[in-house]
LODO-701499 format. One record per residue (C-alpha): x, z, y; residue in one letter. Coordinates in steps of 0.2 Angstrom, whole numbers. Example, Ala and Ser with C-alpha at 12.3 -4.5 7.8 and 13.67 -1.06 7.14 Angstrom:
2
[[62 39 -22] A],
[[68 36 -5] S],
This chain:
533
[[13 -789 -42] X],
[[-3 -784 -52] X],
[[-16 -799 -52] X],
[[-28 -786 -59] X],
[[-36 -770 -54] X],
[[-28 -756 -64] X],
[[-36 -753 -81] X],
[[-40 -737 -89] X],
[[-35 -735 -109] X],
[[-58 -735 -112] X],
[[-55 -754 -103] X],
[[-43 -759 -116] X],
[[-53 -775 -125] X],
[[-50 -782 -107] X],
[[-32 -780 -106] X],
[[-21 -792 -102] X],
[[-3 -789 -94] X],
[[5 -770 -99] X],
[[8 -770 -77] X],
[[-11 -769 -76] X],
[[-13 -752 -85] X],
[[-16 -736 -78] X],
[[-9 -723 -90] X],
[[10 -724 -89] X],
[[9 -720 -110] X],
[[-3 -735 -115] X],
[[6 -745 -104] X],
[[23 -738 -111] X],
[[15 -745 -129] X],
[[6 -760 -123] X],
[[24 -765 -115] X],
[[34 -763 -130] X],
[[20 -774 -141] X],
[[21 -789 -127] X],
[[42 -787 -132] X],
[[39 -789 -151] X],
[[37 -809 -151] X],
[[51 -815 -141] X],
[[62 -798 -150] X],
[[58 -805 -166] X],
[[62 -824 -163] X],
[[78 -817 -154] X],
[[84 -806 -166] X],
[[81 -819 -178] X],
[[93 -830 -172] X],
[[107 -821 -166] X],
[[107 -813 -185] X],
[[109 -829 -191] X],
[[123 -833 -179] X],
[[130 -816 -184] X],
[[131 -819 -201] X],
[[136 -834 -202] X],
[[151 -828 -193] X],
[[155 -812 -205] X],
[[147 -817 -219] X],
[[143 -835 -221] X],
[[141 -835 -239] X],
[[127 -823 -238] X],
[[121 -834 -222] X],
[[122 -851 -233] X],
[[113 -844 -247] X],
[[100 -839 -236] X],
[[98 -854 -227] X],
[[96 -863 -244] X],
[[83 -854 -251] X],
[[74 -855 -232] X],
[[77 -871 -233] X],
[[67 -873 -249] X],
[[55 -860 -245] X],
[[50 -873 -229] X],
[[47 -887 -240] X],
[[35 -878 -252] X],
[[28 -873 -235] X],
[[28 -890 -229] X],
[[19 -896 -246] X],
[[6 -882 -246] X],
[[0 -888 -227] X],
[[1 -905 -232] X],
[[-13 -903 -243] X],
[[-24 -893 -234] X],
[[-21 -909 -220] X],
[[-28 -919 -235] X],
[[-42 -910 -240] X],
[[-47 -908 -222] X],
[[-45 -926 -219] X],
[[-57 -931 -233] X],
[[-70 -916 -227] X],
[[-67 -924 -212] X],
[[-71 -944 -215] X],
[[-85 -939 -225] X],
[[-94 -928 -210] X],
[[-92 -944 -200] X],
[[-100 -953 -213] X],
[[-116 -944 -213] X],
[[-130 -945 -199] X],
[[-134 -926 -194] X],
[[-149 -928 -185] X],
[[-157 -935 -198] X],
[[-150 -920 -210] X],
[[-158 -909 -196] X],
[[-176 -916 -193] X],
[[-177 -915 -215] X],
[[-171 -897 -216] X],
[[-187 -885 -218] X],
[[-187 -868 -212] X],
[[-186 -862 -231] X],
[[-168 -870 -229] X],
[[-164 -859 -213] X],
[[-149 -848 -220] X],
[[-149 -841 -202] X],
[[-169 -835 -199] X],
[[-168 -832 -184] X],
[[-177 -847 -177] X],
[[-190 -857 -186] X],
[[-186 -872 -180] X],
[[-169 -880 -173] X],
[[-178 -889 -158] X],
[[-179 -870 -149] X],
[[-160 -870 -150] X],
[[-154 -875 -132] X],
[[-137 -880 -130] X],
[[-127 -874 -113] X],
[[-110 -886 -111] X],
[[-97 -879 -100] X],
[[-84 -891 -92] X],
[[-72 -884 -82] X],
[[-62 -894 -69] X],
[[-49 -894 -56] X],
[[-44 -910 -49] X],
[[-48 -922 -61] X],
[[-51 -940 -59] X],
[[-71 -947 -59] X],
[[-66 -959 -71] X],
[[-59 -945 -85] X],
[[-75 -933 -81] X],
[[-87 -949 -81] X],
[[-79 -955 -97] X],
[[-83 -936 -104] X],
[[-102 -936 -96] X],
[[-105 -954 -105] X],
[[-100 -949 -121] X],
[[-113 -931 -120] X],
[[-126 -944 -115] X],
[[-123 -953 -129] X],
[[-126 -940 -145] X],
[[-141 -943 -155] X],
[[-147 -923 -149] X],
[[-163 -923 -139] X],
[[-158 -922 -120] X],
[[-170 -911 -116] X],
[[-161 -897 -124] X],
[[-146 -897 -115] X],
[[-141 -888 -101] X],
[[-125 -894 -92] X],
[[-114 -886 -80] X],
[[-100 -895 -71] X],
[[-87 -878 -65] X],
[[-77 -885 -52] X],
[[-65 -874 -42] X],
[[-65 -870 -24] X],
[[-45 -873 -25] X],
[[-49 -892 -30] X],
[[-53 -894 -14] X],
[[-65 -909 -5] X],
[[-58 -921 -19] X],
[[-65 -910 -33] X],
[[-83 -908 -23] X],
[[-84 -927 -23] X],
[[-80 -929 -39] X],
[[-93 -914 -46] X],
[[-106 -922 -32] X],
[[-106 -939 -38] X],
[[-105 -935 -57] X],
[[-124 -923 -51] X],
[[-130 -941 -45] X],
[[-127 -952 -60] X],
[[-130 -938 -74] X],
[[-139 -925 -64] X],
[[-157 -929 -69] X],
[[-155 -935 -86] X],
[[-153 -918 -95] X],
[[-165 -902 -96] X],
[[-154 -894 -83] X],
[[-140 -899 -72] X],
[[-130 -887 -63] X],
[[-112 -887 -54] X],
[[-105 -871 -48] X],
[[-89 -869 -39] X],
[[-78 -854 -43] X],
[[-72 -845 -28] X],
[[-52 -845 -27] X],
[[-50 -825 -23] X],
[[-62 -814 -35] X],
[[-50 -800 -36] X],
[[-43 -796 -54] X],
[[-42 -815 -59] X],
[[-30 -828 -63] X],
[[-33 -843 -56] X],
[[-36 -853 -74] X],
[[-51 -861 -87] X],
[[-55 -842 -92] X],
[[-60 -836 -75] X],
[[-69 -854 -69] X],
[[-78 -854 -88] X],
[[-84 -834 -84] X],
[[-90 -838 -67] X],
[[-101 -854 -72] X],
[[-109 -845 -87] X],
[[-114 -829 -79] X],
[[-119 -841 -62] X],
[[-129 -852 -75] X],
[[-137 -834 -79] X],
[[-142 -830 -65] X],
[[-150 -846 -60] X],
[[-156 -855 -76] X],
[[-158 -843 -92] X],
[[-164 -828 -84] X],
[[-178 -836 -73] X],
[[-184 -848 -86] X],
[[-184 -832 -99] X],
[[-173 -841 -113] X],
[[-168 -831 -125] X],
[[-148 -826 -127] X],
[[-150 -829 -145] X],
[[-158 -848 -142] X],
[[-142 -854 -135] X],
[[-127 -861 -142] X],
[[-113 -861 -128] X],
[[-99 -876 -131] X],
[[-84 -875 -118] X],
[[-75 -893 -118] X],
[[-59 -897 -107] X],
[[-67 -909 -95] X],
[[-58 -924 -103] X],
[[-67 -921 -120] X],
[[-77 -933 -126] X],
[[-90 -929 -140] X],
[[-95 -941 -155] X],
[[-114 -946 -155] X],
[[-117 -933 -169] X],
[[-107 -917 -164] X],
[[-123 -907 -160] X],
[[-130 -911 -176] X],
[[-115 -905 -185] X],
[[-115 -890 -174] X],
[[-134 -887 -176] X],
[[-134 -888 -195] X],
[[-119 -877 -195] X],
[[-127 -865 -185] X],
[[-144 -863 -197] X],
[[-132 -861 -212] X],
[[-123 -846 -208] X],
[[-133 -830 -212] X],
[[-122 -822 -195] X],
[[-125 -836 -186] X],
[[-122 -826 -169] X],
[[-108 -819 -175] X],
[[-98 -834 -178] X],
[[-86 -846 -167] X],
[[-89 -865 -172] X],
[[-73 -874 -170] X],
[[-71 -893 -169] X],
[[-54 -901 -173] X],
[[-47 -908 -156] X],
[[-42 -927 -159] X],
[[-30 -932 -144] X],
[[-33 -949 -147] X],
[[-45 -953 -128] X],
[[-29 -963 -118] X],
[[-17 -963 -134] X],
[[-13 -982 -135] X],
[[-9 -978 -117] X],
[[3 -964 -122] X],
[[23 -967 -124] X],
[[28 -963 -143] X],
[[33 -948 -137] X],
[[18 -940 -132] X],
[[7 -949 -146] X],
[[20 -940 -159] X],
[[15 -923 -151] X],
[[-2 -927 -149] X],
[[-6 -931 -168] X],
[[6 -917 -173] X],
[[-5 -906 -164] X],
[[-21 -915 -171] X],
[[-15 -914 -188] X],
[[-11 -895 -188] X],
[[-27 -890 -182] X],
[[-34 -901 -195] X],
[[-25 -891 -207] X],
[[-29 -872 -199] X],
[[-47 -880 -206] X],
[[-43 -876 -222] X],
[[-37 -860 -219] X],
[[-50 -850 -211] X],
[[-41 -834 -217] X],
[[-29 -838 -200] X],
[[-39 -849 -189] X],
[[-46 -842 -171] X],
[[-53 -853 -158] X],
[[-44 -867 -148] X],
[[-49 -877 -134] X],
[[-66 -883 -138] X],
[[-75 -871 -146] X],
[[-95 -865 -147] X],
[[-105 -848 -151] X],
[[-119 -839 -146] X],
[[-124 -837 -128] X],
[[-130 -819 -135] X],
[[-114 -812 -141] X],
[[-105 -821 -126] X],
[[-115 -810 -113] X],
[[-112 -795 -124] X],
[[-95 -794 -123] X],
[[-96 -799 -106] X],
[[-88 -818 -106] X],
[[-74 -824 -105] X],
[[-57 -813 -101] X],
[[-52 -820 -81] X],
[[-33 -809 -83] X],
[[-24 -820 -97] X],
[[-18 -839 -99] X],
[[-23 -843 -115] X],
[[-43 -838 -115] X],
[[-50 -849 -128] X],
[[-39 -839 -142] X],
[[-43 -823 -134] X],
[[-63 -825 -134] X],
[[-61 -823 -155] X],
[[-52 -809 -155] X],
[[-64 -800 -140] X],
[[-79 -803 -149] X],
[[-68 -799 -167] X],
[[-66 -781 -158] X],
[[-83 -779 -149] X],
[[-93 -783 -165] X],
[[-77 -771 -175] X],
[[-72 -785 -188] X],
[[-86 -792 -190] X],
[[-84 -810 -182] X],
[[-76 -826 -190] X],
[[-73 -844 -184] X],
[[-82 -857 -197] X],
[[-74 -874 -196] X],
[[-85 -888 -193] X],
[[-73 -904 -199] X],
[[-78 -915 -187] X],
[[-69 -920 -172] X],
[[-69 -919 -153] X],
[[-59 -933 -143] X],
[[-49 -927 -129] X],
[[-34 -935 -120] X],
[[-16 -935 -124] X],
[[-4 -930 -112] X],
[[0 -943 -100] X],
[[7 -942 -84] X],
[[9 -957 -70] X],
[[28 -959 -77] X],
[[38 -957 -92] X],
[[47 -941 -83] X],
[[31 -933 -79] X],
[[25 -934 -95] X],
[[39 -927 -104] X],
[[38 -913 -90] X],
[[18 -912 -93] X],
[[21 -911 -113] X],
[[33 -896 -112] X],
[[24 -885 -100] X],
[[7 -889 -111] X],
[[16 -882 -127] X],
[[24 -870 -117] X],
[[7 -865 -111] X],
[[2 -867 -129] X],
[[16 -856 -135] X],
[[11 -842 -122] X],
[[-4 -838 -134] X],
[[10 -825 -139] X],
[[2 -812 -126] X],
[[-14 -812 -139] X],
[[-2 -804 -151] X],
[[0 -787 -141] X],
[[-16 -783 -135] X],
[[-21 -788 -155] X],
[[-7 -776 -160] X],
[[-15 -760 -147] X],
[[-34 -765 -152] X],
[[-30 -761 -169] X],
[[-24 -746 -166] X],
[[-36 -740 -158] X],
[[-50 -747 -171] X],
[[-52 -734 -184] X],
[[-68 -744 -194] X],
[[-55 -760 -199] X],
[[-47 -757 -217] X],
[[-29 -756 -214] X],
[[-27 -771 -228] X],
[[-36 -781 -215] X],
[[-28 -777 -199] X],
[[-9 -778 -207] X],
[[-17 -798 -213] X],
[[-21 -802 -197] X],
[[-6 -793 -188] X],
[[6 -803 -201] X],
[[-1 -820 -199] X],
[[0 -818 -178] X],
[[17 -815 -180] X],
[[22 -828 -195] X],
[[12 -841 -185] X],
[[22 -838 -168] X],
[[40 -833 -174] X],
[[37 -850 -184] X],
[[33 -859 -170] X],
[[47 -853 -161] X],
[[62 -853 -176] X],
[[60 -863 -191] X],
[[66 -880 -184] X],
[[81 -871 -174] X],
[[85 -863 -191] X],
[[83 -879 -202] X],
[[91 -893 -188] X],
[[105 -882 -179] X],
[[108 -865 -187] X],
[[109 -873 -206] X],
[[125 -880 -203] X],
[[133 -864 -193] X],
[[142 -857 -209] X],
[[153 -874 -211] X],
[[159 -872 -193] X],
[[161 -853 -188] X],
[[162 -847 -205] X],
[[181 -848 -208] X],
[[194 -856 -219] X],
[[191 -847 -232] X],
[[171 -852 -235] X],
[[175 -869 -232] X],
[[186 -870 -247] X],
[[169 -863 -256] X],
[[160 -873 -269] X],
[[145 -868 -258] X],
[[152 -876 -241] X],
[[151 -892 -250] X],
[[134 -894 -256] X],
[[126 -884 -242] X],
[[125 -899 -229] X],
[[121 -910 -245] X],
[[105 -897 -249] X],
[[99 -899 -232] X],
[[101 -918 -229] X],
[[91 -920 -246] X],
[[77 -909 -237] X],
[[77 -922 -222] X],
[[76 -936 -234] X],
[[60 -926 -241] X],
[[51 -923 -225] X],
[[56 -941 -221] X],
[[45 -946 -236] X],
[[32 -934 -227] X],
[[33 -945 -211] X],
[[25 -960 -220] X],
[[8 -951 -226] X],
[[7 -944 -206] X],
[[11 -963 -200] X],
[[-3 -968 -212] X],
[[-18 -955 -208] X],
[[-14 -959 -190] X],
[[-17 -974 -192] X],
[[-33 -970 -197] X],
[[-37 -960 -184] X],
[[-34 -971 -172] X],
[[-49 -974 -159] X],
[[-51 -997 -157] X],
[[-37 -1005 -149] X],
[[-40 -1009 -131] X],
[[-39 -1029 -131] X],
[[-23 -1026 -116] X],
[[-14 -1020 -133] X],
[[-6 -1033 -145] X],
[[-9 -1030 -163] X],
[[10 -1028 -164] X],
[[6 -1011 -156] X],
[[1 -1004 -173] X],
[[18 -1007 -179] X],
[[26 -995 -166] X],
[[11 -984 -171] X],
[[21 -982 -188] X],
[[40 -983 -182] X],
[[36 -969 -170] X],
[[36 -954 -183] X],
[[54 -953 -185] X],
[[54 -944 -170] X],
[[47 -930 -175] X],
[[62 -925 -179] X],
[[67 -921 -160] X],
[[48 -916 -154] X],
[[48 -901 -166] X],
[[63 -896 -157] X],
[[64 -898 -140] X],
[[45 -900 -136] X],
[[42 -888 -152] X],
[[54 -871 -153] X],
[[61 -873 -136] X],
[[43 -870 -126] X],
[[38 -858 -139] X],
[[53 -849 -137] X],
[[53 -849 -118] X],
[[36 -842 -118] X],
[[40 -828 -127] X],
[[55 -824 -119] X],
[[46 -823 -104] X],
[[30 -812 -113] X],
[[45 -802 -117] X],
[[55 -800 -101] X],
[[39 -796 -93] X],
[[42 -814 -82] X],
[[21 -816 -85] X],
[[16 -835 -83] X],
[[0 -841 -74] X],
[[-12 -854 -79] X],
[[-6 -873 -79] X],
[[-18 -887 -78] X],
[[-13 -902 -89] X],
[[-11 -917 -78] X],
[[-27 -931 -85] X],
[[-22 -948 -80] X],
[[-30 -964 -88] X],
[[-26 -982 -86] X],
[[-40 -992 -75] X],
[[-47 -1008 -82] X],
[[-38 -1014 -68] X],
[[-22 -1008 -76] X],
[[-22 -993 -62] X],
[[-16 -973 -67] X],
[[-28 -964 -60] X],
């Protein structure tokens, strides 16, 4: 059954299921595009499989020169991580405010303003059923920054779903934090607005058009005065994010044309986490430090800021998708017809890693997040119709953009199947005859030599996480560090099973037209008490 009203083909920057389309030949179109990830990662493998079978010599030589194709990758990413890193400790070096009360108006890039103290700052966090102590913990740390408090206004966006526990929760966070900001607002986002899916997208689009109605418009801000930041409700920010932000804003000569995008460090409850889940969560950390770099691919993830302007002209937040904090990028790349980009900022925002009240439940929890992750798959069709129908975007430019999606999301789904499992098909279904081959022999010797290699990887990732680590809780023994380390080589298995199998399972079931809904991460913290909560 359709969660949307039926679109029509002039409604297609708000598409987000092919079921949800009117016309049977759009649909027809937009169906087959939502079949071309999974058909891809599919075809992929079963050729392999295939090949190896038939041809296994033409299958090992492939393999090998895949194989070597992935460590020059893996080489090439593991600079960019450098260079973001070291962009990244020196931002944390530097005090922003500061940087912001000596910048003169001559030094504006962006002239829009004359002075950053008429910027106001409008901080959406969404919640479900999250714990008071994870969304004090988050309200703490905004009171912290070093940005004058009277320019923020803060909106708590609860759901009606969450129930009386939720209300509590958003009532007493209004009495400890309620009067220390400009504004203060809490709207709750009811639980049957037609056309929505119950997720962050639709409880995001209801608190910024509610804050609208009842802040900016009556207090006559202007759109182009406000920098919106949506954070997951367990993200804490540094004391200097908003001067970052700020300074980044007055240096871009588009500045309303831009998404700002932090780096998401899972590091709030990760001496808390089992190795597990802290291997995931610095993987996770680490790649998004290296799509820094490489701003030719990067979108928006998670946390993320813009212009309250453009946010209202492309008429917020899609409410029909799972994965809305990509989707916003490519809505305002479309609106504006090209002319939208995401500028990173190098600088961090601390948010939790998954962990559940038990071993089990996290390992459930950490497969249905990168499963939930890996279903950012349904951008790729609506991406793939919008270009079709935008006739102003260079052809070089769409078949960029179009070829990165798909490298990014058949990668995610099939490299570490092909390199761990499908690299030794040949030797075993390959026949008599190859295995008596000059080939058959160094093939399993080629790609043990690559393990050794990413092995040697391991160490500089053990190393920078170290780094990255937030100050050990005094409940945690300095021997703690040591599992820090030892815990990398499992990496090995995470890129698999909580890697390529979520990522394929999403888009199988983008592909089978098996749609999935919105999952809320499970936040649980540790009490000083040693309580989850």
């Amino acid at each position: 059954m359709s969660i949307a009203p039926y679109l029509l083909e002039k409604d297609y920057l708000r598409f987000g299921r092919a079921e949800e389309i009117k016309d049977p030949r759009v649909r027809r179109a937009f169906r087959f595009f939502e079949m071309v990830p999974g058909g891809l990662s599919w075809f992929t493998l079963f050729l392999l499989v295939w090949v190896s079978w038939l041809f296994p010599f033409f299958a090992a030589v492939f393999i090998i020169v895949f194989d070597f194709y992935w460590l020059i990758k893996t080489v090439y990413l593991s600079l960019h991580l450098r260079s973001s890193y070291r962009a990244l400790r020196k931002n944390l070096t530097v005090d922003w405010q500061k940087e912001l009360r000596a910048l003169s108006k001559e030094q504006y890039v962006y002239k829009g303003i004359a002075d950053w103290r008429e910027l106001y700052h409008l901080v959406i966090f969404p919640m479900y059923k999250e714990s008071h102590l994870v969304v004090k913990g988050s309200f703490e740390a905004l009171l912290k920054t070093k940005y004058p408090k009277d320019r923020f206004i803060v909106v708590l966006a609860i759901e009606e779903k969450g129930g009386a526990e939720a209300a509590a929760v958003a009532e007493k966070i209004q009495q400890e934090f309620g009067s220390v900001f400009y504004r203060f607002l809490v709207t709750k986002h009811p639980g049957d607005i037609p056309g929505e899916l119950a997720g962050k997208g639709s409880n995001e689009s209801y608190a910024a058009r509610k804050t609208k109605e009842v802040i900016i418009d009556p207090l006559a801000i202007p759109y182009d005065r406000i920098l919106v930041s949506v954070f997951d409700v367990d993200t804490s920010v540094p004391e200097q994010y908003f001067g970052v932000l700020t300074r980044s804003f007055l240096q871009q000569p588009d500045a309303l044309r831009v998404s700002y995008q932090p780096v998401p460090f899972f590091t709030n409850n990760i001496w808390e986490a089992p190795a597990i889940a802290r291997v995931i969560a610095f993987s996770a950390t680490f790649w998004h430090m290296m799509q820094q770099e490489r701003p030719e691919r990067q979108t928006t993830f998670s946390s993320h800021s813009m212009s309250f302007q453009a946010l209202v002209e492309i008429g917020y937040w899609q409410t029909n998708i799972v994965s809305e904090d990509s989707r916003i990028f490519w809505q305002c790349y479309f609106h504006y017809k090209g002319n939208w980009r995401t500028q990173s900022l190098y600088y961090p925002v601390m948010m939790d890693a998954n962990v559940a009240h038990s071993f089990t439940q996290t390992m459930i929890n950490v497969y249905k997040q990168q499963r939930r992750w890996g279903y950012g798959s349904e951008n790729l069709p609506y991406i793939m119709y919008a270009f079709s129908k935008e006739k102003s975007i260079r052809w070089s430019t769409k078949f960029k953009w179009i070829f990165n999606v798909i490298e990014g999301f058949h990668s995610w789904a099939t490299n570490s199947l092909i390199i761990f499992f499908l690299g030794w098909l040949p030797l075993y279904i390959g026949g008599e005859t190859f295995n008596t081959d000059l080939l058959s022999y160094n093939l399993p010797r080629f790609t043990r030599n690559l393990m050794i290699l990413a092995m040697l990887g391991l160490v500089s990732s053990a190393v920078m996480s170290i780094l990255l680590l937030p100050p050990r809780p005094p409940q945690y023994g300095r021997w703690r560090y040591l599992l820090m380390v030892l815990q990398w080589p499992l990496m090995l298995i995470t890129i698999i099973f909580f890697g390529s199998f979520p990522g394929l399972e999403a888009q199988t079931r983008l592909m089978l037209g098996k749609y999935m809904g919105f999952w809320v991460t499970e936040k649980a913290r540790k009490t000083e008490a040693g309580t989850v909560v």
